[in-house]
N, C-alpha and C positions, 0 to 999 in steps of 0.2 A: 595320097599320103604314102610316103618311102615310109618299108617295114622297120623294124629296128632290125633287125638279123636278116642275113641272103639265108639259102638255102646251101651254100656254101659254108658259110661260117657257122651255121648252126653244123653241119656235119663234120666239122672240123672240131668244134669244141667236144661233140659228143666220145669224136676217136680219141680227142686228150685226159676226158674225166679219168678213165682206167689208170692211166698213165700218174695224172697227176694224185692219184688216190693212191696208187704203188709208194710213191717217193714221200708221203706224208708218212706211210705203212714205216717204211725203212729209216725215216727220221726217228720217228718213237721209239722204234726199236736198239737202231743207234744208241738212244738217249738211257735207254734203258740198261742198254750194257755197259754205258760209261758208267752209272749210279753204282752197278755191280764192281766193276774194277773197281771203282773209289773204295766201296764199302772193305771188299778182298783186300786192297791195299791198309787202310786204317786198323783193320785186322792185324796185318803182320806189323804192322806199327806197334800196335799196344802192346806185342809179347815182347817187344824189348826194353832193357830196364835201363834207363840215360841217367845218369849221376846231374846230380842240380850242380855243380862243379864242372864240368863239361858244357853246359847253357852259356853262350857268349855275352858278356855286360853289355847291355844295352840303355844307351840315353836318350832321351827328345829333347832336343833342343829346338827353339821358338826361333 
């Protein structure tokens, strides 16, 4: 009976865990600073005061 893994690809996966746990690390973290700029952005959004006069007319049309 052929094993399911050599002893090559098992040592192969083992060197990529680290790796592949880094780049999930820096995903989140990414994701997380984006949420932050959004939020910082929205912030400086709300201190300005837009006249409902300046809002462009918009229609839907079907």
């Amino acid at each position: 009976m052929k094993p399911a893994l050599t002893r090559r690809q098992l040592a192969a996966l083992a060197t990529l865990s680290p790796l592949a746990a880094a780049q999930t690390h820096n995903a989140q973290d990414e994701v997380e600073q984006m949420r932050q700029q959004y939020d910082r952005s929205a912030a400086a959004l709300d201190k300005v005061e837009l006249p409902m006069a300046t809002e462009p007319a918009v229609t839907f049309r079907a």
